[in-house]
N, CA, C and O of each residue as an XYZ file, in Angstrom:
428
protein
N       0.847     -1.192      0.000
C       0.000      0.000      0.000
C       0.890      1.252      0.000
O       1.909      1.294      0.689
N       0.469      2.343     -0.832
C       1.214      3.284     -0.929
C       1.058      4.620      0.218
O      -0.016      5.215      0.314
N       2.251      4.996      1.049
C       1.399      6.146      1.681
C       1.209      7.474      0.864
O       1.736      7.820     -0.193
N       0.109      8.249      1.834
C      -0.216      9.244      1.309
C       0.214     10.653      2.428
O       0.737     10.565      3.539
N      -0.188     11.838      1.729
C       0.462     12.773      2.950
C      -0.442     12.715      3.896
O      -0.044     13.327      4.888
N      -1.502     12.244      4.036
C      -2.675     12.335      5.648
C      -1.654     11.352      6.131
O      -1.181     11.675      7.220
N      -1.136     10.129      5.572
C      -0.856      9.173      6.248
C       0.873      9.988      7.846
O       1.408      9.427      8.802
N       1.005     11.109      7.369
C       2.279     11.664      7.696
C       1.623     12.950      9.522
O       0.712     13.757      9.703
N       2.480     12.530     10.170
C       2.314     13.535     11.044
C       2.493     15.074     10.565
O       2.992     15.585      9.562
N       1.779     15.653     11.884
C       1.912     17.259     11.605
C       3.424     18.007     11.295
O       3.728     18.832     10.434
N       4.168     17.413     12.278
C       5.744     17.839     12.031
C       6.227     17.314     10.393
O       6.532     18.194      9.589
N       6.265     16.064     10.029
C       6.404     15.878      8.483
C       5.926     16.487      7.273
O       6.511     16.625      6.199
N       4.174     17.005      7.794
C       3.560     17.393      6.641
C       4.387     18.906      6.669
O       5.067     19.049      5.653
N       4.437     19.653      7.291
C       5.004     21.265      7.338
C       6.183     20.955      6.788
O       6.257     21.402      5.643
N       7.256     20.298      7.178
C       8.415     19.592      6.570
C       7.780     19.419      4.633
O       7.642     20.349      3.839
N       7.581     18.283      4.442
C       6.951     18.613      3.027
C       6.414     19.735      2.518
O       6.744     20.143      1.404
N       5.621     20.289      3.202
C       5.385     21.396      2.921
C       5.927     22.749      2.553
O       5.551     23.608      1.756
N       6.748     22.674      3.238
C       8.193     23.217      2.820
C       8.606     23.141      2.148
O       8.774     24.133      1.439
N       9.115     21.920      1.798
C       9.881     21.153      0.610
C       9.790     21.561     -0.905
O      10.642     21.682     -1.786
N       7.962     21.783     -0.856
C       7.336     21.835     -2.226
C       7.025     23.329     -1.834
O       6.828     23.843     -2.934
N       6.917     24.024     -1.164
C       7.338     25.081     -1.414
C       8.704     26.144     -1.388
O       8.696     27.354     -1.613
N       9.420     25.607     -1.171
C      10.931     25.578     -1.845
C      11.520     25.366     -3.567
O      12.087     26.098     -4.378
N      11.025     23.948     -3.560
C      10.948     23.258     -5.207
C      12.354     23.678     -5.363
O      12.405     23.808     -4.140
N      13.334     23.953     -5.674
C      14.647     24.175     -5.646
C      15.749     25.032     -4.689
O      15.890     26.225     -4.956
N      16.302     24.619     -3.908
C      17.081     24.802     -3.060
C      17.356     24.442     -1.424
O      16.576     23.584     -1.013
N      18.105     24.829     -0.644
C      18.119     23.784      0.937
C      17.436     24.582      2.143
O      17.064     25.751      2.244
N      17.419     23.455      3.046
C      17.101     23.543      4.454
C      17.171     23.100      5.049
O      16.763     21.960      5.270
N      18.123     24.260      6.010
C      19.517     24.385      6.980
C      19.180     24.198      8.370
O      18.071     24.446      8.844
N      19.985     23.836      8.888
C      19.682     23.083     10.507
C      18.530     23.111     10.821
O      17.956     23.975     11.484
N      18.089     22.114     10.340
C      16.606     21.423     10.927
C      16.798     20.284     11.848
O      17.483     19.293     11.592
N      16.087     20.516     13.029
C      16.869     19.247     14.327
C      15.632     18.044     14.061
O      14.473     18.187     13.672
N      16.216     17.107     14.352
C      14.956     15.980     14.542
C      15.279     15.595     15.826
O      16.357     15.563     16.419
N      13.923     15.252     16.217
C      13.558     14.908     17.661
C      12.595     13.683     17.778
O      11.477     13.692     17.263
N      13.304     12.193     18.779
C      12.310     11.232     18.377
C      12.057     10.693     16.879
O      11.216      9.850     16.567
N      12.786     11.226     16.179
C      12.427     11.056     14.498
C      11.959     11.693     13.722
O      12.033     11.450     12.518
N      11.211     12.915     14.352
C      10.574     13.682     13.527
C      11.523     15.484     13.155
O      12.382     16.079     13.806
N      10.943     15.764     12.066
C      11.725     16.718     12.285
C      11.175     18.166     12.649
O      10.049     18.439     12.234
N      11.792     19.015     13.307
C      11.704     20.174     14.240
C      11.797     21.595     13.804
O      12.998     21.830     13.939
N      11.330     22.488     13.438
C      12.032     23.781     12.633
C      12.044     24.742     13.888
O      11.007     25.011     14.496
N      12.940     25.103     14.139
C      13.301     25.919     15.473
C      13.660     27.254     14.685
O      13.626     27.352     13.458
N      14.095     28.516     15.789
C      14.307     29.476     15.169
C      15.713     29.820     14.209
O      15.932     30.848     13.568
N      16.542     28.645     14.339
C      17.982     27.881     13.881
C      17.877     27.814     12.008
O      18.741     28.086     11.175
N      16.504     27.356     11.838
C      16.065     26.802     10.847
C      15.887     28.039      9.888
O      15.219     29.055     10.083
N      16.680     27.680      8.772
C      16.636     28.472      7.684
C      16.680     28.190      6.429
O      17.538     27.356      6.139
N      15.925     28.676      5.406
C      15.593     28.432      4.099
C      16.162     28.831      2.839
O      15.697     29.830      2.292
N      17.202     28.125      2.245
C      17.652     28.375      0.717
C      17.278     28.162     -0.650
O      17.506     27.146     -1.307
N      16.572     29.397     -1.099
C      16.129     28.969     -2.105
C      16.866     29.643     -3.310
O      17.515     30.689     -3.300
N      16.540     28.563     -4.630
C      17.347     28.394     -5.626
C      16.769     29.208     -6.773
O      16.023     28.562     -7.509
N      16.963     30.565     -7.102
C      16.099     31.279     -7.841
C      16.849     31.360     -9.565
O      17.726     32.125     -9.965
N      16.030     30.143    -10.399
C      16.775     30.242    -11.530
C      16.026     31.351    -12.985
O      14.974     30.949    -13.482
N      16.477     32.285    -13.373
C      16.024     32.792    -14.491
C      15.414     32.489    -15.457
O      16.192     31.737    -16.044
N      14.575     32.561    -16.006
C      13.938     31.398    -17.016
C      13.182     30.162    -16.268
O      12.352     29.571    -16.958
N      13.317     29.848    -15.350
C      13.251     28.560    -15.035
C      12.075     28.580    -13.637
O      11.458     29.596    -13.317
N      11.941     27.199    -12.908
C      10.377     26.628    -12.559
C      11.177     27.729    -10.872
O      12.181     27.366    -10.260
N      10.468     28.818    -10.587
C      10.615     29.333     -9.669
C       9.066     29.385     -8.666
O       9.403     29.937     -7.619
N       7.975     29.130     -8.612
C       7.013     28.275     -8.187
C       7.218     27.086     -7.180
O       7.926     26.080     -7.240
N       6.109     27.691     -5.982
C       5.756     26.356     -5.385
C       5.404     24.924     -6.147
O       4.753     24.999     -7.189
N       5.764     23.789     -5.720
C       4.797     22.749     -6.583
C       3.594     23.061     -6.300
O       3.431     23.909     -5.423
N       2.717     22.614     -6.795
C       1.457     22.736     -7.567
C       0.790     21.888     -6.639
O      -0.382     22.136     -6.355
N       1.565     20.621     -5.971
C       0.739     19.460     -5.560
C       0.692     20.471     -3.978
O      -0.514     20.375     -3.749
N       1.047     21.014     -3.247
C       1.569     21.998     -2.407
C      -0.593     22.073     -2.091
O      -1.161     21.589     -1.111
N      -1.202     22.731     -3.134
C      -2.489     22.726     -2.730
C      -3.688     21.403     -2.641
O      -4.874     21.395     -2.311
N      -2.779     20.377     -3.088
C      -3.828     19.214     -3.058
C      -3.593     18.596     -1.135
O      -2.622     18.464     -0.389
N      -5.170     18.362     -1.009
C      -5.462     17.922      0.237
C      -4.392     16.573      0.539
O      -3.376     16.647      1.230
N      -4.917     15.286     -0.192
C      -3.864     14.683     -0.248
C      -3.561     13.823     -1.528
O      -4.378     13.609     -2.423
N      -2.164     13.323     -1.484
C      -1.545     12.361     -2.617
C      -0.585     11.488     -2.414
O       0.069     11.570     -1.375
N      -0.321     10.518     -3.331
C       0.255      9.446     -2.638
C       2.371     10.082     -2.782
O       2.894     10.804     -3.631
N       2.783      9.621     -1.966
C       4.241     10.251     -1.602
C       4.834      9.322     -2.533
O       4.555      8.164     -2.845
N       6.033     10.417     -3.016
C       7.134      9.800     -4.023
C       8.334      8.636     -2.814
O       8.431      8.570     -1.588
N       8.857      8.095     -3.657
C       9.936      7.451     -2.892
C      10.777      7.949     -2.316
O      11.181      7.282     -1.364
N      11.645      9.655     -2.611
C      12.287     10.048     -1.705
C      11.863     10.507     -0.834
O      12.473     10.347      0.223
N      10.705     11.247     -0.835
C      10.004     11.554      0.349
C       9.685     10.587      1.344
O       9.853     10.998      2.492
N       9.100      8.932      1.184
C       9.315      8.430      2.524
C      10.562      8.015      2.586
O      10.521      7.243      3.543
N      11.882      8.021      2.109
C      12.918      7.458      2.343
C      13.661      8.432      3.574
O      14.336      8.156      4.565
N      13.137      9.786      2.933
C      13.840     11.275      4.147
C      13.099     10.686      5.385
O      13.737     10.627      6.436
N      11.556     10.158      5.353
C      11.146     10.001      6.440
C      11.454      8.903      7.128
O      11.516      8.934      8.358
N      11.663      7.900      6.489
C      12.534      6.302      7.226
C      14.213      7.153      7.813
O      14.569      6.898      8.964
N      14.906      7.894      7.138
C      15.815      8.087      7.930
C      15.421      9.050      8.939
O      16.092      8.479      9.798
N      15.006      9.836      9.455
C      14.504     10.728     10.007
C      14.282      9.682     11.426
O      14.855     10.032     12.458
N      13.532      8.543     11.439
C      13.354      7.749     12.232
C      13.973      6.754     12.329
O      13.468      5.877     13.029
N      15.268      6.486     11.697
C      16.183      6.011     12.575
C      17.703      6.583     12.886
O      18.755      6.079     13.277
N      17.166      8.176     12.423
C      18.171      9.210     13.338
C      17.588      8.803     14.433
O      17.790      7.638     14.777
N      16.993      9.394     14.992
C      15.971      9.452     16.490
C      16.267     10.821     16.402
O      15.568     11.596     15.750
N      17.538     11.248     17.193
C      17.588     12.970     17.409
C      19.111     13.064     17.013
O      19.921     12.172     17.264
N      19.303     13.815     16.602
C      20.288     14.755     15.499
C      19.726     15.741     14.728
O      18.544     16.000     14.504
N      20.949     16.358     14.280
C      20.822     17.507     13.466
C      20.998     17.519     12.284
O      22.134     17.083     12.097
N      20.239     17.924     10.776
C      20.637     18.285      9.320
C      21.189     19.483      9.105
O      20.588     20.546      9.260
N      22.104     19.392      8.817
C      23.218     20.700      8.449
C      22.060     21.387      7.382
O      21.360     22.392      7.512
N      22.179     20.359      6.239
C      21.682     20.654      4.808
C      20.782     19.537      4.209
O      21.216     18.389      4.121
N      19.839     19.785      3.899
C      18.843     19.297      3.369
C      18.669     19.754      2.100
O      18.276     20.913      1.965
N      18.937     18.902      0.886
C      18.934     19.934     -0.325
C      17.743     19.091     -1.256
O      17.581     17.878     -1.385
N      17.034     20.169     -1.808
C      15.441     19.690     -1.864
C      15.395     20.432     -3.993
O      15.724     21.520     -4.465
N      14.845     19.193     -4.624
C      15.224     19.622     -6.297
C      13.607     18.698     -6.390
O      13.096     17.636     -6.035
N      13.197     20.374     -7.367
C      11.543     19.595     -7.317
C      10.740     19.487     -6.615
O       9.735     18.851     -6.932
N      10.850     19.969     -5.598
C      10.411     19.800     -4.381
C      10.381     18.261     -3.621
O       9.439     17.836     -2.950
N      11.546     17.608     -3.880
C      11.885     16.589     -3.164
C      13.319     16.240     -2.576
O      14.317     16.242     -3.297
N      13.354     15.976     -1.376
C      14.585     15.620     -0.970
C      15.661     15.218     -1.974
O      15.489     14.111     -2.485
N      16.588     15.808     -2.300
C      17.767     14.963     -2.917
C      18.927     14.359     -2.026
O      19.343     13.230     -2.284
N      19.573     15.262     -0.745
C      20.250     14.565     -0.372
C      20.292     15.380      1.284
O      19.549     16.329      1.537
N      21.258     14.828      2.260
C      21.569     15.459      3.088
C      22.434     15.501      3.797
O      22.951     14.416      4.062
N      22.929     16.570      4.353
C      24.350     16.220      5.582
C      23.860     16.442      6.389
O      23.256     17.514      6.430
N      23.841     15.583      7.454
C      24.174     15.137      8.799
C      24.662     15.264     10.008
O      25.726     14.690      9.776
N      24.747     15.594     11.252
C      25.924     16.024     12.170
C      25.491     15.018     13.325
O      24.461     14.855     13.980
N      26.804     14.389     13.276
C      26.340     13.005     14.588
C      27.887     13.058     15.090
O      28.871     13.386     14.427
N      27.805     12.528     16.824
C      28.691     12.857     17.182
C      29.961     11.504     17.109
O      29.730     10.355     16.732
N      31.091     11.962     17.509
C      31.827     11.144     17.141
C      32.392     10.073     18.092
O      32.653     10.539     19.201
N      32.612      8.948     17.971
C      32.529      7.902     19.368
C      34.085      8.370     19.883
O      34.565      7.892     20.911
């Protein structure tokens, strides 16, 4: 069964929400807590403003709900088995996760 965004807590959906309203560029120290992730006043937004090009929220941004792409629950499977740590960088193309750095401490 595929999830959908109802299927996602309140902290994830704003997180997505974000995401797709971003659609190109990052977001910077976002803490997760328990697994989920946290936007504190730390939390800051890079966006990628190209000339010519898709500078727009996604579109799906206003649908109630839809079923989630694969990177999107994959950010959320790691997210929960960070537990709690910090994302430096979260870099978001399309409004989907592409990749991220990490800050975990060192043994």
């Amino acid at each position: 069964m595929d999830a959908v965004k109802n299927d996602l807590s309140p902290p994830q959906r704003l997180l997505l929400e974000n995401m797709q309203r971003v659609n190109y560029g990052r977001i910077l120290h976002l803490e997760v807590r328990g697994g989920e992730p946290v936007v504190t006043p730390r939390t800051r937004i890079e966006r990628l403003v190209r000339f010519g090009g898709e500078n727009q929220s996604r579109p799906e941004i206003d649908l109630h709900d839809f079923a989630l792409k694969g990177k999107v629950i994959e950010l959320f499977e790691a997210l929960e088995r960070m537990g709690d740590g910090l994302i430096l960088k979260l870099e978001i193309k399309g409004g989907l996760p592409f990749d991220m750095i990490v800050e975990e401490r060192a043994s």
